[in-house]
Backbone as a printed PyTorch tensor [residue, N CA C, xyz], in Angstrom:
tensor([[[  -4.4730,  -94.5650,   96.6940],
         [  -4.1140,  -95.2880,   97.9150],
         [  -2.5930,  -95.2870,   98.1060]],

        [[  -2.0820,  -95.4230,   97.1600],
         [  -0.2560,  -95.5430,   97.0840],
         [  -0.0200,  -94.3760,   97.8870]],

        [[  -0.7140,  -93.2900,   97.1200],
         [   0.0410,  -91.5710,   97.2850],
         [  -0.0330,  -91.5910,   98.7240]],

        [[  -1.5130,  -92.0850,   99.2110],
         [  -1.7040,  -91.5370,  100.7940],
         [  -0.5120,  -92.9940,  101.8430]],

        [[  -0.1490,  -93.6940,  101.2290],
         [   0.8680,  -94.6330,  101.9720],
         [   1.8210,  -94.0590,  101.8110]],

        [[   2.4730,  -93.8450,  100.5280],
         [   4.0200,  -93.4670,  100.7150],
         [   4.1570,  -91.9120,  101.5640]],

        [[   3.4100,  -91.2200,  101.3470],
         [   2.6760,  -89.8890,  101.9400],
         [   3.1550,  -90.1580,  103.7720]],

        [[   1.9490,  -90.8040,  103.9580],
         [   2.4320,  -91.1080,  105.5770],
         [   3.8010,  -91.8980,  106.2690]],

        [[   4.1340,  -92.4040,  104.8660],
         [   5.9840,  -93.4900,  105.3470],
         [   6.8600,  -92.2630,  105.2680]],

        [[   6.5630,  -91.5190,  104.6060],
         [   7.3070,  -90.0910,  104.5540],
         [   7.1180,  -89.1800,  105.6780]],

        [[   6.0570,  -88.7930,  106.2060],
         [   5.7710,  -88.2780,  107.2060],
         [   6.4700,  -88.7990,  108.6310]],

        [[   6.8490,  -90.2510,  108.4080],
         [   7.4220,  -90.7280,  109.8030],
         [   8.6720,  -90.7460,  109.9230]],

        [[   9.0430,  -90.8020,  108.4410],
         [  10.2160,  -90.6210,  108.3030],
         [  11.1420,  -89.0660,  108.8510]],

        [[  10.3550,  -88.2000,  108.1190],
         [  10.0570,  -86.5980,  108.6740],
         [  10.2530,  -86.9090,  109.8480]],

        [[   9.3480,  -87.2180,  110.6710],
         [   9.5330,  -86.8670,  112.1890],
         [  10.5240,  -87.5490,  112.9590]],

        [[  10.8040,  -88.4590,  112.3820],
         [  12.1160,  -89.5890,  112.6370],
         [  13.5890,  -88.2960,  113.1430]],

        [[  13.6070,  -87.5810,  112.1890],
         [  14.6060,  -86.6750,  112.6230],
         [  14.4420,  -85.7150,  113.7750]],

        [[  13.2620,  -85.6310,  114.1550],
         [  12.9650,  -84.3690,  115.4340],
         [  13.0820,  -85.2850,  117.0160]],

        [[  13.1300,  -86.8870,  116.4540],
         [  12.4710,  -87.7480,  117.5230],
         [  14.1430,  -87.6330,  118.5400]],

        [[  14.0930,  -86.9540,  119.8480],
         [  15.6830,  -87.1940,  120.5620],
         [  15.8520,  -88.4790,  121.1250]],

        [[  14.5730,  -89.2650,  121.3160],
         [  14.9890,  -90.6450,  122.0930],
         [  14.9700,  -91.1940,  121.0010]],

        [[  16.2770,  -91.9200,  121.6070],
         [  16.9240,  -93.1780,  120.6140],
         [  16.1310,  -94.6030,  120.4460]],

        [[  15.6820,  -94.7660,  121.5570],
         [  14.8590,  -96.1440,  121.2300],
         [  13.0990,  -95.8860,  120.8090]],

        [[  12.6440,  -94.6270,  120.8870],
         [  11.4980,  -94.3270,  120.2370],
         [  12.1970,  -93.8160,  118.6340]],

        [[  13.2200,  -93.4070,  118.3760],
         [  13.5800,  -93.1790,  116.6790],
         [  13.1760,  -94.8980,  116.1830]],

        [[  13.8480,  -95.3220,  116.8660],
         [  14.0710,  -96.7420,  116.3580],
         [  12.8440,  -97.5060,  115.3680]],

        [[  11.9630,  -97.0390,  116.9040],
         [  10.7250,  -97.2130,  116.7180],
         [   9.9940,  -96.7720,  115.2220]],

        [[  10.3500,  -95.7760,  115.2240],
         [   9.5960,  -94.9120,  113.7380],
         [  10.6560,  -95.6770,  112.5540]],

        [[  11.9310,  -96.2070,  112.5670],
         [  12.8250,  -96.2870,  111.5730],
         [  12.1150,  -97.8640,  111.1840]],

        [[  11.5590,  -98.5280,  112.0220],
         [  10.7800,  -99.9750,  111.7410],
         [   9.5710,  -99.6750,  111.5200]],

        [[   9.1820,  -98.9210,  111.0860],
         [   7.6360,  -98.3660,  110.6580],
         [   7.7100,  -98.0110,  109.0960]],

        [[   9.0370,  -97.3670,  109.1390],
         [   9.2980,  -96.4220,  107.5790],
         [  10.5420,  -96.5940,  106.9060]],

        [[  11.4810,  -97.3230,  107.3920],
         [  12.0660,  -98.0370,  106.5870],
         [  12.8410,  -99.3120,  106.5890]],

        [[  13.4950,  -99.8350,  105.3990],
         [  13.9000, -100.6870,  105.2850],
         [  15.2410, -101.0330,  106.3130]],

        [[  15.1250, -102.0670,  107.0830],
         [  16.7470, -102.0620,  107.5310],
         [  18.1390, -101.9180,  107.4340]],

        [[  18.2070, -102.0830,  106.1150],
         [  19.4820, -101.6280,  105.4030],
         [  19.4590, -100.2800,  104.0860]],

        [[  18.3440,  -99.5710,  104.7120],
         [  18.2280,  -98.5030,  103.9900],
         [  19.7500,  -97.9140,  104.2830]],

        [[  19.6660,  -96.8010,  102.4110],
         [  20.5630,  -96.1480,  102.4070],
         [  20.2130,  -94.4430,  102.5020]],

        [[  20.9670,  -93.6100,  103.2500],
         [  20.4990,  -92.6000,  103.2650],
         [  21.9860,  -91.5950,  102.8860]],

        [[  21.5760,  -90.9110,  102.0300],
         [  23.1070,  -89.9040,  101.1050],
         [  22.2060,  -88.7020,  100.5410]],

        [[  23.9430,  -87.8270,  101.6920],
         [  23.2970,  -86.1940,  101.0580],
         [  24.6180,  -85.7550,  101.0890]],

        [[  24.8130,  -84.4900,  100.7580],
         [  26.1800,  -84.1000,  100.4970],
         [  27.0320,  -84.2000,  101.1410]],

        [[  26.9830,  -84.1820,  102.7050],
         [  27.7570,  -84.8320,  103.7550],
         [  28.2650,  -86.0720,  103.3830]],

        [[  27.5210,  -86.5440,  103.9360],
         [  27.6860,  -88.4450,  104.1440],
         [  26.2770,  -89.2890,  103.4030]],

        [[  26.8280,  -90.7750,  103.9950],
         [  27.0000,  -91.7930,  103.7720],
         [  26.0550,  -92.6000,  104.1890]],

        [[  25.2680,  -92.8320,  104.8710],
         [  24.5230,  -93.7600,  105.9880],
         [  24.2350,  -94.6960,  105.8750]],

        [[  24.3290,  -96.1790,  105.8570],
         [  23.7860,  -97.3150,  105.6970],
         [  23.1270,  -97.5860,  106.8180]],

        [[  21.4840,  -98.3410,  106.9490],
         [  20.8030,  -98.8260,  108.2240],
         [  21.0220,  -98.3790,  109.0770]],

        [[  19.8710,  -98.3520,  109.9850],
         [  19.5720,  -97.4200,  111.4270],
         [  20.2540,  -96.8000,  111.9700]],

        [[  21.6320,  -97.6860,  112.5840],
         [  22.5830,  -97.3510,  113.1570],
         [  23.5600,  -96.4270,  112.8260]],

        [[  23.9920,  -96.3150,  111.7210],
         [  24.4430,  -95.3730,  111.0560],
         [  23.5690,  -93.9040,  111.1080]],

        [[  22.5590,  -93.9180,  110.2310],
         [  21.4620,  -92.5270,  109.9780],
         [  21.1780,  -91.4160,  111.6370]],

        [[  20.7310,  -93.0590,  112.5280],
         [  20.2850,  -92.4780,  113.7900],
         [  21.5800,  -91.8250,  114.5190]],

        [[  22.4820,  -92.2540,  114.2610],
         [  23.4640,  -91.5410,  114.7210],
         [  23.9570,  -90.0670,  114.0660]],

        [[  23.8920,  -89.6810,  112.5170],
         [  24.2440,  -88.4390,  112.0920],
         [  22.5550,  -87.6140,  112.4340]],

        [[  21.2950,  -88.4270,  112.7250],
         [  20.5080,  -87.8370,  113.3250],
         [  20.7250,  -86.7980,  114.7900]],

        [[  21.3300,  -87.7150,  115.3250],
         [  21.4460,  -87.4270,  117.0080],
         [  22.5160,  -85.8500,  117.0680]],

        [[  23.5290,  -86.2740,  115.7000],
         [  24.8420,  -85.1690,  115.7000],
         [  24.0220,  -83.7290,  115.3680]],

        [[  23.1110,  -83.9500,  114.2550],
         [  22.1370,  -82.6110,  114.0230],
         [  21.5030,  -82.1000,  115.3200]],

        [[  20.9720,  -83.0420,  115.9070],
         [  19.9920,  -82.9130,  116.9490],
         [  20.4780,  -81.6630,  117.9990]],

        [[  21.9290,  -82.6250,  118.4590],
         [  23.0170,  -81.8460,  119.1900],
         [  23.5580,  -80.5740,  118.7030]],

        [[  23.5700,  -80.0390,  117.6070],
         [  24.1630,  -78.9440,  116.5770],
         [  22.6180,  -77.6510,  116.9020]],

        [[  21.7560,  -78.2390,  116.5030],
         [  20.5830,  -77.3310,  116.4310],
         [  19.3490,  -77.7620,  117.3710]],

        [[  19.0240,  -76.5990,  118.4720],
         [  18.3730,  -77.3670,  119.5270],
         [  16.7610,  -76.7700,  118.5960]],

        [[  15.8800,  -78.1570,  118.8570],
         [  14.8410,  -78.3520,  118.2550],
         [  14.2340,  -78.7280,  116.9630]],

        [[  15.5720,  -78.9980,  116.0470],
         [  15.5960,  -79.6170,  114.7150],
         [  14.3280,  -80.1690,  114.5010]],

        [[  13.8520,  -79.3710,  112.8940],
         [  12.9340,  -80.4590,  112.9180],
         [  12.3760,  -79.8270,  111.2910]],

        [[  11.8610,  -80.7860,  110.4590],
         [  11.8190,  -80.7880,  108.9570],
         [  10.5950,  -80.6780,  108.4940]],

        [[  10.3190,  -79.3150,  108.0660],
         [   8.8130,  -79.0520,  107.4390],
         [   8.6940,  -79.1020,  106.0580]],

        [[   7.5140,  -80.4670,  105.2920],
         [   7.6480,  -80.7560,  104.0220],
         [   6.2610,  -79.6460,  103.7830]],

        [[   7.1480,  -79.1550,  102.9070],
         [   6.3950,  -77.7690,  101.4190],
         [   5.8380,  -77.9770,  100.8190]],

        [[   6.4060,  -79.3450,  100.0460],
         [   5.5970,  -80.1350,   98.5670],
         [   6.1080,  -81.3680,   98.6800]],

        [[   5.1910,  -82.2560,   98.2600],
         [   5.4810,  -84.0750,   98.0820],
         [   4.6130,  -84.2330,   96.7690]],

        [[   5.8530,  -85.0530,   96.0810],
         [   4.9030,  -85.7940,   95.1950],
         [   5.8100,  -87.1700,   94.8940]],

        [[   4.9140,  -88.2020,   94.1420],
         [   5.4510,  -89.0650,   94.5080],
         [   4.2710,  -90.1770,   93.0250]],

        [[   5.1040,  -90.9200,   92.9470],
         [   4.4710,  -92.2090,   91.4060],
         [   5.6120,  -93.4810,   91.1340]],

        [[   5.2760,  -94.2530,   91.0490],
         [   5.9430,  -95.4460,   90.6360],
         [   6.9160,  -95.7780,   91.9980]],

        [[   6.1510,  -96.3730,   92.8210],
         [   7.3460,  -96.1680,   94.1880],
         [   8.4650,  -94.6210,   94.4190]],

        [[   8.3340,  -94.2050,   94.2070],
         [   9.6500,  -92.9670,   94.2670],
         [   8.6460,  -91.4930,   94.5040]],

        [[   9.2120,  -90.9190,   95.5440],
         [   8.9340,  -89.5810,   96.0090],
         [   9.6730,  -88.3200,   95.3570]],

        [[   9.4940,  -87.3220,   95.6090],
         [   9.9600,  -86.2660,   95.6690],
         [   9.1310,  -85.0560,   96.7980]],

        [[  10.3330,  -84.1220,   97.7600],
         [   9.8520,  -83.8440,   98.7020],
         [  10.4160,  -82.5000,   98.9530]],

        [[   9.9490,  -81.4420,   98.8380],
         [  10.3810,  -80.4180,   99.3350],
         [  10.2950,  -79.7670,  100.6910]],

        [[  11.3780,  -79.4970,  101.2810],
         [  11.2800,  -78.9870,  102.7930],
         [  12.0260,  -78.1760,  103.5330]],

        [[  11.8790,  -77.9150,  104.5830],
         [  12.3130,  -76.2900,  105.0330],
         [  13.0060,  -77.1480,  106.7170]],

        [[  14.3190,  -77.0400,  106.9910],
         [  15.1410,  -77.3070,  108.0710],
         [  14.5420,  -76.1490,  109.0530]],

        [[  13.9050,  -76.3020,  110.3270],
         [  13.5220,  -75.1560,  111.4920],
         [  14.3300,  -75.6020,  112.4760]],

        [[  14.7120,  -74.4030,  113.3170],
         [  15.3670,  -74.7000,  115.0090],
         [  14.0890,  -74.8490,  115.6030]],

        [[  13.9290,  -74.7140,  117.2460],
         [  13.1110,  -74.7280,  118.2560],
         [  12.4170,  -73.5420,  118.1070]],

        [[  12.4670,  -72.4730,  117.5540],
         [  12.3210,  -70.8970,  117.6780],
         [  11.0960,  -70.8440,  115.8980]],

        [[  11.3470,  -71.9360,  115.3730],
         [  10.8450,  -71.7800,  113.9560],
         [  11.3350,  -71.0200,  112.8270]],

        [[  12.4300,  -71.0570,  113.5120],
         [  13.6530,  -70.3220,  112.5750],
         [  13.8750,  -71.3870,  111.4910]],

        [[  13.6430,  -70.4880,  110.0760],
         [  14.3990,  -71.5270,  108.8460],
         [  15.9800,  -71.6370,  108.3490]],

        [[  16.5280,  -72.2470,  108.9040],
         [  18.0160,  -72.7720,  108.6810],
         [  18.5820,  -72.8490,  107.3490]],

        [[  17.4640,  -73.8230,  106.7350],
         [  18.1610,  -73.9370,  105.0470],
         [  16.6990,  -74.5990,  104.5560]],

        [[  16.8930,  -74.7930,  103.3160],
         [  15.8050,  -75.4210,  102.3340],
         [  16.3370,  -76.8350,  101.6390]],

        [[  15.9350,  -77.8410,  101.0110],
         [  16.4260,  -78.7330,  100.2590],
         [  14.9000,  -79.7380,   99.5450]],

        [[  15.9400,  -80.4140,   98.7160],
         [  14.9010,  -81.4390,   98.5870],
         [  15.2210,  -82.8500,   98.9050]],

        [[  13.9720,  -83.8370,   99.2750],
         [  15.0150,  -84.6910,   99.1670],
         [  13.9110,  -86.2490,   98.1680]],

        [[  14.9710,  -87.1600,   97.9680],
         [  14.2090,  -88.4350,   96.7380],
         [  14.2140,  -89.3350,   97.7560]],

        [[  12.7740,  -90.2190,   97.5180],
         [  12.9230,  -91.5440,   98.1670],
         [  12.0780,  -92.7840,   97.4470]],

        [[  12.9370,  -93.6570,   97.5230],
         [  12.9000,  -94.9520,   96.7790],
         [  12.5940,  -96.2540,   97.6790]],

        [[  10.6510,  -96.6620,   97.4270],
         [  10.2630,  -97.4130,   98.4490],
         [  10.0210,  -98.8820,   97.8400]],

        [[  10.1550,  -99.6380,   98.9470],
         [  10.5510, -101.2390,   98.7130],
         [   8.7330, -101.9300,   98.2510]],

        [[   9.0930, -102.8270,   98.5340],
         [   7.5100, -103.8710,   97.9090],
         [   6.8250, -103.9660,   99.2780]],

        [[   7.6190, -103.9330,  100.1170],
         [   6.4550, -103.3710,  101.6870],
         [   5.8270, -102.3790,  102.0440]],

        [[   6.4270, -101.2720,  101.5150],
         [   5.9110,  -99.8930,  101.3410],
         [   6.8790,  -99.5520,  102.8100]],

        [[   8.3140,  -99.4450,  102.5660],
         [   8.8210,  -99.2920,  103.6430],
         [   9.9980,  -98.0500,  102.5900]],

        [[  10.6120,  -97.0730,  102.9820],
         [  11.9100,  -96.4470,  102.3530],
         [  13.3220,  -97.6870,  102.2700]],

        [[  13.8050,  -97.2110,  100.8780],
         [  14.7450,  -98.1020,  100.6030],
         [  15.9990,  -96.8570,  100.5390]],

        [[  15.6400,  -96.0050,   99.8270],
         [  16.7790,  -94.8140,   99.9540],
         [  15.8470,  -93.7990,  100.1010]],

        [[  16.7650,  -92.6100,  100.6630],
         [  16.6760,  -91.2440,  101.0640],
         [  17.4850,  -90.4170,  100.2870]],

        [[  17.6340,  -89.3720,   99.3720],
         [  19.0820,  -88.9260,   99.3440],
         [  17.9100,  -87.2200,   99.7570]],

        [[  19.1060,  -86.7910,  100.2550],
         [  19.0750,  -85.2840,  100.4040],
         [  19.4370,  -84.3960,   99.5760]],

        [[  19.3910,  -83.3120,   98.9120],
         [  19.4970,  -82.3480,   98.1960],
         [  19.3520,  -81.1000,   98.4310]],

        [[  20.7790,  -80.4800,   99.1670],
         [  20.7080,  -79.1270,   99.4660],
         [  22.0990,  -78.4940,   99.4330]],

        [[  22.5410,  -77.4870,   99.3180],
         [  23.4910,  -76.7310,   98.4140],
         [  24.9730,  -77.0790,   99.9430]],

        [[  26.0840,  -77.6320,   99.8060],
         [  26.3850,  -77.7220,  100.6600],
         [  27.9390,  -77.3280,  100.5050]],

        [[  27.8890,  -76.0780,  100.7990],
         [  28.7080,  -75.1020,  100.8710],
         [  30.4870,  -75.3210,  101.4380]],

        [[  31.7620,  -75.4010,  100.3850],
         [  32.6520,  -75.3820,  100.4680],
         [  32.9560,  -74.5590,  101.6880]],

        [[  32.8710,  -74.8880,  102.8940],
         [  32.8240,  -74.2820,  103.9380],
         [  33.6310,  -74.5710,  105.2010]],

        [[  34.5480,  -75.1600,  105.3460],
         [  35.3780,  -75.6770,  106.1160],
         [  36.4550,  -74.7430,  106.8030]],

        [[  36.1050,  -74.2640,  107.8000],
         [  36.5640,  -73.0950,  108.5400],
         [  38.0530,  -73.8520,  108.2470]],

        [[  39.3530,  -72.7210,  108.6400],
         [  40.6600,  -73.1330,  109.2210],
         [  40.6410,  -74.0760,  110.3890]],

        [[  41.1490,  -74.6780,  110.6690],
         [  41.3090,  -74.5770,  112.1320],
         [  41.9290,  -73.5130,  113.3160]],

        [[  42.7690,  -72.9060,  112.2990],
         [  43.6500,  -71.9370,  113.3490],
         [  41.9740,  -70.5980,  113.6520]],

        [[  41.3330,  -70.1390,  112.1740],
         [  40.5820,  -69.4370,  112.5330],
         [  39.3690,  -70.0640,  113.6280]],

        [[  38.9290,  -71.4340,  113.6510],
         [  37.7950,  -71.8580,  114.6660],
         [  38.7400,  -71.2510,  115.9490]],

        [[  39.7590,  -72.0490,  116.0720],
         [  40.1730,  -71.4240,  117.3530],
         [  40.1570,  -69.9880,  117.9620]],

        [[  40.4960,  -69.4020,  117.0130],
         [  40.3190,  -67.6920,  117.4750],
         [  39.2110,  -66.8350,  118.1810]],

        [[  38.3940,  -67.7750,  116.8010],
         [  37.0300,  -67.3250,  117.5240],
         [  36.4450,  -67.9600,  118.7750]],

        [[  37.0150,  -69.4100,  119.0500],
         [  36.4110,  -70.0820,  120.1970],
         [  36.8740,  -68.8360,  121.2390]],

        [[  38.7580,  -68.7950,  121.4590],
         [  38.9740,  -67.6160,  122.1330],
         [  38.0500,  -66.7090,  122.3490]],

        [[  37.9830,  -66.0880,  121.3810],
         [  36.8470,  -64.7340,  121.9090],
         [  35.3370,  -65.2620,  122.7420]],

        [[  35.1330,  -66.2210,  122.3000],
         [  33.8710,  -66.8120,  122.7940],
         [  33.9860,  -67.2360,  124.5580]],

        [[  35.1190,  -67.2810,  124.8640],
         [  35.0800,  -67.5190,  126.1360],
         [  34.8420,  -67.0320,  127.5090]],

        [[  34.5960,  -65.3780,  127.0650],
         [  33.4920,  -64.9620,  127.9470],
         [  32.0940,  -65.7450,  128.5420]],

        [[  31.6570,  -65.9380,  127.7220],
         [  30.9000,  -66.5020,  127.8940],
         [  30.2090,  -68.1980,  128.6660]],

        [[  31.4620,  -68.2880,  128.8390],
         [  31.1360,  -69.5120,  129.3710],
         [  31.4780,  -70.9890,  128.5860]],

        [[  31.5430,  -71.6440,  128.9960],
         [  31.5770,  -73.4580,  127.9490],
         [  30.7860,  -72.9950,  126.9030]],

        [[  31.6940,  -73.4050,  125.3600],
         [  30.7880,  -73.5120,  124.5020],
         [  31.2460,  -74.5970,  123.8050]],

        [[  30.3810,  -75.6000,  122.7850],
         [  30.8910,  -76.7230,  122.2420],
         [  30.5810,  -76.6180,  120.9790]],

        [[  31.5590,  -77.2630,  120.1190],
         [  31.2720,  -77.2430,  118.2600],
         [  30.7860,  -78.8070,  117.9440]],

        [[  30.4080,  -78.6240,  116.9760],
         [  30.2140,  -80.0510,  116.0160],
         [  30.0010,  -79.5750,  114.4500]],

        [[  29.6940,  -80.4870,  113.3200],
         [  29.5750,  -80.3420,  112.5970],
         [  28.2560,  -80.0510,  112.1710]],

        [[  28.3350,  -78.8760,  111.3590],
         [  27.1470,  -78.3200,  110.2810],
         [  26.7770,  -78.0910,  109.3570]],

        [[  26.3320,  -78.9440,  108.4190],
         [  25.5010,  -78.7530,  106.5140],
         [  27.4510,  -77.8470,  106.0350]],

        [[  28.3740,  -78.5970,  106.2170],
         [  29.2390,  -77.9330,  105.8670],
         [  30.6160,  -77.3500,  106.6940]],

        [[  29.9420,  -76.9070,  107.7490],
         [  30.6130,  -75.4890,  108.3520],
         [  30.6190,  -76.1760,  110.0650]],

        [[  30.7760,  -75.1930,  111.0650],
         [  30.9580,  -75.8450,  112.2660],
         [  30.0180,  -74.8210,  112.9180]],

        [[  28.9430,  -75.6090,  113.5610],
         [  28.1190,  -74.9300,  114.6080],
         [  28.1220,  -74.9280,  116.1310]],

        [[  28.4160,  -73.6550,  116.3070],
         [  28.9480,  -73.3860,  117.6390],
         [  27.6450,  -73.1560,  118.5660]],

        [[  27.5940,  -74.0870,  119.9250],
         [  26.6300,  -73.8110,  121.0930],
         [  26.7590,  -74.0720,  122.5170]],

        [[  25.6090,  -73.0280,  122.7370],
         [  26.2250,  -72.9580,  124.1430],
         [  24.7720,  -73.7620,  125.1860]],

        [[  25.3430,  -74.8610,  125.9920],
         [  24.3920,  -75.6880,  126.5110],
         [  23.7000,  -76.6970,  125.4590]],

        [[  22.6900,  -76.4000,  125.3280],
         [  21.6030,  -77.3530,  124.6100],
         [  20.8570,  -76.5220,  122.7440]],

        [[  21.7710,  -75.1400,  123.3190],
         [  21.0670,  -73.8860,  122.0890],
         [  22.6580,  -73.9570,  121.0640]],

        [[  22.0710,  -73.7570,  119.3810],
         [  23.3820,  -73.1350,  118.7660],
         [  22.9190,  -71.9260,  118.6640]],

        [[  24.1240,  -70.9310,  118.9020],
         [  23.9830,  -69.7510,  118.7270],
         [  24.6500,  -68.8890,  117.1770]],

        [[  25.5250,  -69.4700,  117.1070],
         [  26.3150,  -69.1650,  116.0570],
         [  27.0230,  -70.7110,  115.0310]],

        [[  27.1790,  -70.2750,  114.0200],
         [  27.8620,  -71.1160,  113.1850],
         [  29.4730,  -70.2920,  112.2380]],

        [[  30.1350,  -71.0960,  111.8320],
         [  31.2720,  -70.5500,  110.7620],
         [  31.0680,  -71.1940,  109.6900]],

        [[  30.8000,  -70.7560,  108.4420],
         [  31.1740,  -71.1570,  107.1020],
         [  32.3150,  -70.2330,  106.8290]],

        [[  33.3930,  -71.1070,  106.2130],
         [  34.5310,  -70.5190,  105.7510],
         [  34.7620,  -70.1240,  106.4180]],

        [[  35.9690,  -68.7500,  106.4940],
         [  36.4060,  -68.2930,  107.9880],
         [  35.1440,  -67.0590,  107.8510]],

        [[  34.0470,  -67.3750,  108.5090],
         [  32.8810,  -66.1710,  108.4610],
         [  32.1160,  -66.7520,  109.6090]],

        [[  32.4260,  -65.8630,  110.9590],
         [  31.2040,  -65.8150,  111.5620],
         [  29.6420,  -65.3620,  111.7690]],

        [[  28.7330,  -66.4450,  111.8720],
         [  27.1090,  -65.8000,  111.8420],
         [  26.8750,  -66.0400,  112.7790]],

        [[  25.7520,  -65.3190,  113.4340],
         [  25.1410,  -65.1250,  115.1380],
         [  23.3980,  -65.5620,  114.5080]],

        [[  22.9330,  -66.5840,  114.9590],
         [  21.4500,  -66.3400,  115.2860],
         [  21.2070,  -65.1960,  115.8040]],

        [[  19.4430,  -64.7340,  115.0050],
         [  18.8180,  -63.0290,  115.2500],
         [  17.5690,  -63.8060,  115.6300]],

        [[  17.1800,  -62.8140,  115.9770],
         [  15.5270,  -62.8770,  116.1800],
         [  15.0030,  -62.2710,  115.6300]],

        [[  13.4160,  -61.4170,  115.8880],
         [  12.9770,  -60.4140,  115.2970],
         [  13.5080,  -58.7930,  115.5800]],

        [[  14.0950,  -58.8390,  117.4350],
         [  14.3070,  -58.1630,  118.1190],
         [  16.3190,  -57.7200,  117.6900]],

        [[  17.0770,  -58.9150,  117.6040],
         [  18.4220,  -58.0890,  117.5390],
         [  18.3120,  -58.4810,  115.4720]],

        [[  17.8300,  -59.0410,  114.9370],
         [  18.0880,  -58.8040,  113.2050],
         [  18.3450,  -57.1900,  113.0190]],

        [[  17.1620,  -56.2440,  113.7540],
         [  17.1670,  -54.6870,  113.3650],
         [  18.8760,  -54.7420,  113.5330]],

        [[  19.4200,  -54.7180,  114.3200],
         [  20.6600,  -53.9560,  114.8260],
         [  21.3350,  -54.5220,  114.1020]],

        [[  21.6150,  -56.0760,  113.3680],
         [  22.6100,  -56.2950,  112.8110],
         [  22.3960,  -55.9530,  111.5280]],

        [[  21.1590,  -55.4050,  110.8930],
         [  21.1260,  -54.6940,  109.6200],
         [  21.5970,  -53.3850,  109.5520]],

        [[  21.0970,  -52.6840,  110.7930],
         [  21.6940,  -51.0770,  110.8580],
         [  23.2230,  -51.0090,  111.0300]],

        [[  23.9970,  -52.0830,  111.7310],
         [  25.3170,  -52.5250,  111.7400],
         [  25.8460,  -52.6550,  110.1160]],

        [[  25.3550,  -52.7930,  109.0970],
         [  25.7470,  -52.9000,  107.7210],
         [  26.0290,  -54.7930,  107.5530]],

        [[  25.5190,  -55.4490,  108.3790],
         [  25.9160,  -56.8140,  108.3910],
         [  25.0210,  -57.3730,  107.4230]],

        [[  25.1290,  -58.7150,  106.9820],
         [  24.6120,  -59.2610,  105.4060],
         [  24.5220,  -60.8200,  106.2660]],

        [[  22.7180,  -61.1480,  105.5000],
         [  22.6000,  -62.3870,  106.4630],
         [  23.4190,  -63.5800,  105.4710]],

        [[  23.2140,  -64.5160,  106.0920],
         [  23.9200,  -65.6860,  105.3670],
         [  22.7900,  -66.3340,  104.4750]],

        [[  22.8000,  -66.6600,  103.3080],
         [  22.0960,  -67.1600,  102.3780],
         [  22.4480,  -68.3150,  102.1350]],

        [[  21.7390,  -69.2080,  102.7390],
         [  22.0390,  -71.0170,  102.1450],
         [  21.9070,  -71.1790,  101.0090]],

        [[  21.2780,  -71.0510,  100.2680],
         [  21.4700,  -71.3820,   98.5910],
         [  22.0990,  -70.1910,   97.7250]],

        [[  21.4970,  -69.1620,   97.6110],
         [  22.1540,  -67.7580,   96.8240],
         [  22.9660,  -67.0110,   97.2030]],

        [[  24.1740,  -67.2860,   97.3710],
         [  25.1270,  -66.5930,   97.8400],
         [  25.1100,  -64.7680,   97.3870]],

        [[  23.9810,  -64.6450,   96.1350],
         [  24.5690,  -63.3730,   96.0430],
         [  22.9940,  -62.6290,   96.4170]],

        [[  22.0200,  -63.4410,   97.1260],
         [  20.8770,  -62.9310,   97.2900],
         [  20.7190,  -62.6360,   98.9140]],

        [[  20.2710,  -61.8020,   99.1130],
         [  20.0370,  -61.0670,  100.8410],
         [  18.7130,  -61.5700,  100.7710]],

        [[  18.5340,  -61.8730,  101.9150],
         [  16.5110,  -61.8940,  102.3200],
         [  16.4540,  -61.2250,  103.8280]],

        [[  15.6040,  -60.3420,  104.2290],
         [  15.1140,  -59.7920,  105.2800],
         [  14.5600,  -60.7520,  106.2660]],

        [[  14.4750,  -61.7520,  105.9220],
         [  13.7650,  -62.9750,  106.3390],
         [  14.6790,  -63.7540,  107.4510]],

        [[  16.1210,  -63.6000,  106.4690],
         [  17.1850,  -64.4330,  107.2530],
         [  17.2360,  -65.0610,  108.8980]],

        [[  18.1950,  -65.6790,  109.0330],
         [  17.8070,  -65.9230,  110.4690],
         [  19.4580,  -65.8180,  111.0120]],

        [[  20.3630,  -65.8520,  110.6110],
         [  21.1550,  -65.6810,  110.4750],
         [  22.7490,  -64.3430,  110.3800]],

        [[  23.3750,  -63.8810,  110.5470],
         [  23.7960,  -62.6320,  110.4690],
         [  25.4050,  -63.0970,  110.7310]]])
């Protein structure tokens, strides 16, 4: 009975991050957790709703269609463990992580922490700019922050991101061919020295 409770407080929690309205998140954050929950991943910091729902909203804005597919859960003595896969709108996999959660005597989350490789990645500034330059063909584009690095988009879509001074372009199935025959190397969130064909990234 525990497994299938903390199971589903997890699950809302999960969807808590895909949810864009703010007063329906809310909604799910009084379902699944504690009010002064703490939530910490290599980024930041989050104390209670107000805090979380807000570095929620910044992802939201960074990657259009965010949303967190759990792999494996397990979970004993109040405390979870959760493996899961970060997707855009497209079902593109972004990155992998895990994350721990530590539930109260209501069966509500007390902490969250996240666990995923978070890459010394802090473009220049002089280099973001350069590249914004070049980007301006194209029309308005806006940055924010990303698992690290700065993700660049245009409208409501990210198209590209910078880790370090290194630009990557979202592929599909259709332009990945060309940026492999180009000699280009996708970006690997955890194994820096491992390629996958899979990538989504370039």
């Amino acid at each position: 009975m525990e497994s299938n409770s903390h199971k589903n407080t997890w699950d809302t929690y999960t969807k808590s991050w895909s949810e864009i309205d703010a007063p329906k998140r809310l909604q799910l954050f009084e379902q699944c957790l504690s009010p002064d929950c703490v939530y910490t991943d290599p980024i930041i910091q989050a104390t209670g709703y107000e805090q979380l729902s807000g570095y929620m909203s910044e992802l939201q804005k960074n990657v259009s269609g965010v949303r967190f597919m759990t792999t494996d859960f397990k979970n004993h003595h109040d405390r979870s463990l959760t493996h899961w896969n970060m997707v855009d709108g497209n079902e593109n996999v972004l990155s992998q992580g895990a994350s721990y959660g530590l539930y109260g005597a209501d069966g509500r989350l007390m902490q969250m922490t996240g666990f995923f490789e978070s890459p010394n990645a802090d473009p220049s500034a002089e280099y973001t700019e350069y590249i914004l330059a070049l980007l301006e063909p194209i029309g308005l584009v806006r940055t924010g922050r990303f698992f690290g690095g700065v993700g660049i988009s245009n409208g409501f879509v990210q198209f590209a991101m910078i880790m370090g001074n290194c630009l990557y372009f979202a592929v599909d199935e259709n332009t990945r061919k060309k940026y492999e025959e180009a000699g280009m190397q996708p970006f690997s969130y955890y194994d820096k020295e491992r390629t996958s064909s899979g990538a989504q990234v370039f």
